[in-house]
C-alpha positions as CSV (number, residue, x, y, z in Angstrom):
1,X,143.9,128.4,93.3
2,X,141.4,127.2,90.9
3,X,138.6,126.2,92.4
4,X,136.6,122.8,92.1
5,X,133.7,122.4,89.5
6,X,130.6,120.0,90.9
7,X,129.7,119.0,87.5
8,X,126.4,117.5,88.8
9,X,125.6,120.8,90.6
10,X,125.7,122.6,87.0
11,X,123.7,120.1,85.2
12,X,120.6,120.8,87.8
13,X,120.7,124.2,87.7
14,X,120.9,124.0,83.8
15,X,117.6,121.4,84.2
16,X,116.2,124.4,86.1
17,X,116.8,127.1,83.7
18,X,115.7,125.2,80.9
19,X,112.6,123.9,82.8
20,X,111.6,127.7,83.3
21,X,112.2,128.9,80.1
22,X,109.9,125.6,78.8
23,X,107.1,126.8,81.3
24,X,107.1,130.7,80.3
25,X,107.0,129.2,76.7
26,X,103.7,126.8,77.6
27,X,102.3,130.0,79.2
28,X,102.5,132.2,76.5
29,X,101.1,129.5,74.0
30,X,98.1,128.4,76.7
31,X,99.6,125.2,76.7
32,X,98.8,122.8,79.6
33,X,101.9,121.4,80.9
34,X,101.7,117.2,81.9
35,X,102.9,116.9,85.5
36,X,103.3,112.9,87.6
37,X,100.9,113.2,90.7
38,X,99.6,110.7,93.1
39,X,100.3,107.6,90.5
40,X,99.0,109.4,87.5
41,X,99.5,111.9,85.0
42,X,97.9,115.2,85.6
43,X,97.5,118.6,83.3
44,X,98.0,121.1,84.8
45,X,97.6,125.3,83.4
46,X,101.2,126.5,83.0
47,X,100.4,130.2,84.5
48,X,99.1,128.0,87.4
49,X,103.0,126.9,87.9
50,X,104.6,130.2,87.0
51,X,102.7,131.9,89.5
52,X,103.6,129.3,92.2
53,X,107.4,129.4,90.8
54,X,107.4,133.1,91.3
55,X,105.9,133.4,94.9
């Protein structure tokens, strides 16, 4: 039996892979990456989030 695709499940964790490939690309390039915090707009150090991600 074939089984049931949850089309919104595969769109997050494409959002997810492409999110982590953006981030290891801002980290090689020193790039600080804009993040929504607290009612404002925040940059932060991308090796800052990869190390976070990866822990």
């Amino acid at each position: 039996m074939k089984e049931k695709i949850s089309y919104s499940k595969l769109a997050i964790e494409a959002l997810y892979r492409a999110s982590k490939l953006a981030h290891q690309r801002a980290a090689e390039r020193n790039f600080k990456i804009p993040i929504w915090k607290d009612g404002k707009i925040i940059y932060v150090e991308s090796k800052e989030i990869l190390t976070k991600k990866c822990n």
